[in-house]
C-alpha positions in Angstrom: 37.4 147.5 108.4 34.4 145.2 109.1 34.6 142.2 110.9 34.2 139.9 107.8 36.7 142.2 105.5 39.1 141.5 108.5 38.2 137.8 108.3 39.1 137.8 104.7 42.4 139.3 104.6 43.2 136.6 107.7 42.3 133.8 105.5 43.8 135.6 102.5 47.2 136.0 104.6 47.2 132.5 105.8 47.0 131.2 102.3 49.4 133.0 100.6 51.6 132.2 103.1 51.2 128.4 102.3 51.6 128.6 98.9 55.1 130.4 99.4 55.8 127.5 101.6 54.8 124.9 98.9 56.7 127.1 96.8 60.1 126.9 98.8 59.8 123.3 99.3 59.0 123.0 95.8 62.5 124.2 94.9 64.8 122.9 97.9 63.1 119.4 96.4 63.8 120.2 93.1 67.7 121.2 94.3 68.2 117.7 96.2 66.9 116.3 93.0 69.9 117.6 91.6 72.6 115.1 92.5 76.1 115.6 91.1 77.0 113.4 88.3 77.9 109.6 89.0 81.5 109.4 88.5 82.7 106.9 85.6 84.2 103.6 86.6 87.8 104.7 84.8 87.6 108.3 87.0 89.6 109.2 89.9 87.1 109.5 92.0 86.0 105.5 91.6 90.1 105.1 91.5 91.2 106.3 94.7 88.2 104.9 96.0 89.2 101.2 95.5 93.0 101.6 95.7 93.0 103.7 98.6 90.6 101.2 100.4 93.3 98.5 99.3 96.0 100.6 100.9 93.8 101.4 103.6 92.9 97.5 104.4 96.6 96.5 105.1 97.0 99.5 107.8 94.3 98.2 109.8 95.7 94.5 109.2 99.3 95.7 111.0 97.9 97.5 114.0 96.0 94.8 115.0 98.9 92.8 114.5 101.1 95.1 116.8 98.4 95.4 119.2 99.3 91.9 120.3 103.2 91.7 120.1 103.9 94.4 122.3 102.2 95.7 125.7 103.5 99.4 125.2 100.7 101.6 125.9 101.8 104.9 123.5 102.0 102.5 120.8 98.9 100.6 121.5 97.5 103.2 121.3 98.8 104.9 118.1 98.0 101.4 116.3 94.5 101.7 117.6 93.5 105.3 116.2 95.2 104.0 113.0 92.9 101.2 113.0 90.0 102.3 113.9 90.3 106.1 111.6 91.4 103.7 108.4 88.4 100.9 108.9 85.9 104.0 109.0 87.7 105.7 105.9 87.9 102.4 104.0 84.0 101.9 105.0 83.1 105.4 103.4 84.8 104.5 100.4 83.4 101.2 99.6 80.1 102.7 100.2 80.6 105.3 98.0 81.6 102.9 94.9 78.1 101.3 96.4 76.2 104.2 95.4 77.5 104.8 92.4 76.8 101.6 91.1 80.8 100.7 90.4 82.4 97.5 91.5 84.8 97.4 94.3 87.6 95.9 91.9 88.2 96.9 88.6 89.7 93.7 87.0 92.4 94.4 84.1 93.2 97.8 85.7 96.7 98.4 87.4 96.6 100.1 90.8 97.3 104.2 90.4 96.0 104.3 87.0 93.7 107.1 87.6 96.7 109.4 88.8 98.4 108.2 85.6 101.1 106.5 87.4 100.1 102.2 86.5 102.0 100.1 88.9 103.3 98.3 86.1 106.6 96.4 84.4 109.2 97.4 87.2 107.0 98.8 89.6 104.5 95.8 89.3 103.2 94.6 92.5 105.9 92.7 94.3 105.5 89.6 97.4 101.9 91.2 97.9 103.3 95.0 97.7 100.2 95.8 95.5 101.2 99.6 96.1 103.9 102.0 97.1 104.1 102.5 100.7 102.6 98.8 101.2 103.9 96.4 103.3 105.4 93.0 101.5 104.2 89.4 102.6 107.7 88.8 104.4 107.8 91.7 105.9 104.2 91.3 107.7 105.5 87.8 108.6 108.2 89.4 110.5 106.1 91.8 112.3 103.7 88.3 113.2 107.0 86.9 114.4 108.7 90.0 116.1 107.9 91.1 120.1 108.1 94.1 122.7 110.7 96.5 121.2 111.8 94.7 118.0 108.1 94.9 117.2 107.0 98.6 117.9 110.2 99.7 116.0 109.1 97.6 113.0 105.6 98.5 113.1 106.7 102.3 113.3 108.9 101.9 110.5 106.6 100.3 108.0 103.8 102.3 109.2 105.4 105.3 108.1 106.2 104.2 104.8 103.0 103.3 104.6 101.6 106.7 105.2 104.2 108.0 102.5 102.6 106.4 100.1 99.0 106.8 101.4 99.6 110.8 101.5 101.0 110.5 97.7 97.7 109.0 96.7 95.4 111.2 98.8 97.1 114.4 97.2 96.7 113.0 93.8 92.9 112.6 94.5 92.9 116.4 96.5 94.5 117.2 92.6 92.1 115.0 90.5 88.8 114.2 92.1 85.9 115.9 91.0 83.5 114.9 93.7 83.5 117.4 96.9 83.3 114.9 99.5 85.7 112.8 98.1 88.4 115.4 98.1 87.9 116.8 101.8 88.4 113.3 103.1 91.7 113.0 101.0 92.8 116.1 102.3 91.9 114.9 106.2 94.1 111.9 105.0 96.8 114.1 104.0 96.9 116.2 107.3 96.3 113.6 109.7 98.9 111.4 108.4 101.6 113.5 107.9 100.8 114.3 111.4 101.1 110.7 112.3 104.6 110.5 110.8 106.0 113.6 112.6 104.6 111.6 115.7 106.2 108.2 114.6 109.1 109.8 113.4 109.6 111.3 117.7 108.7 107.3 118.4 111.6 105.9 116.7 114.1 108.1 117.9 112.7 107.2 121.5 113.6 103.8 120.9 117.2 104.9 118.8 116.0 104.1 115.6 114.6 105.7 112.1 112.4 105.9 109.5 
């Protein structure tokens, strides 16, 4: 082969390989393009979205609140994971509803409608107890007024009823929600706080009391 010939199929190489390039880019652009479908305001994903961020808003409120009415480290530190794992959680959510264009707060709709179970009638939201597992106004009083011991054992008891109903709601979206993401982070809700109950549940008993 001549020294141009060789030239030629160098050049000829070089741009066939850029035009397979182009191509692939081409088409991983064209799959990104290819977003999955907005869910509708009424779906479960936009549901457990806002209710769970609800839920997840009053978690955060009572460890910080037990962070200051007792000085014992394990439970310090408990509330502070809780805290701090909820507030990111609750930040994903509300950014989600963000992208999908839905409000936060869906006015005229009952908490748990998207799982078919409307808090409602008897089970109607009760001294700020928007959902089950949630903590009423008095009873958040008393943990603002309880100290040391009396505290912790308060905190641990509400906080597990809390994560009752938070793991009842997750499951429903693992069961319902159509959007990937949205499910895996229901499900890491699901492990980690039943987790966190067999943990609070070991607390308790520490300090002679029970769920």
């Amino acid at each position: 082969m001549t020294a141009r010939r060789t030239r030629y199929a160098a050049v000829t190489a070089v741009a066939l390989s850029v035009l397979f390039a182009a191509g692939a880019v081409t088409v991983a652009s064209a799959d990104r393009d290819e977003a999955p479908p907005v869910p509708g305001t009424a779906s479960a994903d936009a549901g457990f979205a806002r209710d769970m961020s609800v839920h997840h808003q009053q978690a955060v409120e009572m460890s910080f609140i037990v962070r200051d009415r007792t000085r014992d480290e394990e439970v310090r530190r408990l509330a502070y994971d809780i805290a701090n794992t909820q507030a990111n959680q609750r930040g994903m959510m509300l950014g989600w509803l963000d992208m999908w264009g839905l409000p936060k707060v869906e006015s005229g709709t009952a908490p748990m409608t998207w799982m078919d179970m409307p808090v409602t009638g008897d089970s109607a939201p009760k001294d700020g107890a928007l959902m089950p597992g949630m903590a009423t106004n008095a009873q958040l009083d008393a943990l603002r007024k309880a100290s040391g011991k009396e505290a912790e054992v308060l905190y641990l008891k509400l906080m597990t009823a809390h994560h009752r109903g938070g793991v009842h709601m997750a499951q429903g979206c693992v069961e319902r929600c159509r959007v990937p993401l949205q499910r895996d982070l229901a499900q890491g809700m699901v492990d980690a706080q039943e987790s966190e109950m067999a943990l609070m549940a070991d607390m308790l008993r520490k300090r002679g009391a029970t769920a």
